[in-house]
Phi, psi and omega in degrees: 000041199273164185061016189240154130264126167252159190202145213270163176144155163271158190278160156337118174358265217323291192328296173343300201282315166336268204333298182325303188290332198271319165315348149114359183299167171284146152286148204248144174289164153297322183271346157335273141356306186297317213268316184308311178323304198265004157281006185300115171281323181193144171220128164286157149210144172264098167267130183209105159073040160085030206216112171269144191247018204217187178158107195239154179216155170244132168221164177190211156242358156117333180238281195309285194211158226224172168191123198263127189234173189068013184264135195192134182220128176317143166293325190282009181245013164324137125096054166227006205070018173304319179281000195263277150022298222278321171310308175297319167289319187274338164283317180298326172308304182317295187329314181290332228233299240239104157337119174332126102125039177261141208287146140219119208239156164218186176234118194255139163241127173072227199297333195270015153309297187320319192276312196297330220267330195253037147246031178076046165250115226221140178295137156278311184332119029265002191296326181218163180225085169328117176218164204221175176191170178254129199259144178196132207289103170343154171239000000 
């Protein structure tokens, strides 16, 4: 990881908002964003050459249950070990942080089951099925 930082925090607006879209994530309005951000139980950013480039966040309640969201890295900085970086931080907060037997859930998209599995993240299926939905305003 030479010339990389990892450093605790939630990221900044603007960054928040890049990072999503160059990772390939949905993208979020500002005031979305405004109101999600400062709810960050613990948050990473990777920083290279002052620049943040990465990103992981935890939201929860604080006791019970927790969900790591937000992970998200520029593609040209792919295949350096950023995402382990960023995984590795946000489970040791837990570790430190997050009441014995408190629930921590994530949503794997594609391939990063595999990165997730080797921090002792497991399919719920078949006892449970992870399901999500869009809040959308009547017309």
């Amino acid at each position: 990881m030479d010339g990389y930082t990892i450093a605790a925090g939630a990221p900044a607006l603007e960054d928040y908002l890049r990072l999503r879209i160059a990772a390939g994530l949905s993208p979020k309005t500002v005031e979305q964003a405004s109101a999600g951000l400062p709810n960050t139980w613990h948050g990473v950013r990777v920083l290279h050459e002052g620049r943040v480039i990465g990103m992981g966040r935890i939201i929860g309640d604080g006791g019970t249950a927790f969900q790591i969201v937000d992970i998200a890295l520029e593609p040209a900085h792919h295949g350096k070990g950023l995402g382990k970086a960023i995984m590795t931080a946000l489970m040791d907060y837990l570790s430190a942080h997050a009441p014995e037997g408190a629930y921590v859930s994530l949503i794997a998209d594609g391939d990063a089951r595999h990165l997730y599995a080797k921090y002792g993240f497991a399919p719920v299926m078949p006892a449970s099925i992870g399901m999500a939905m869009r809040v959308k305003r009547p017309t």
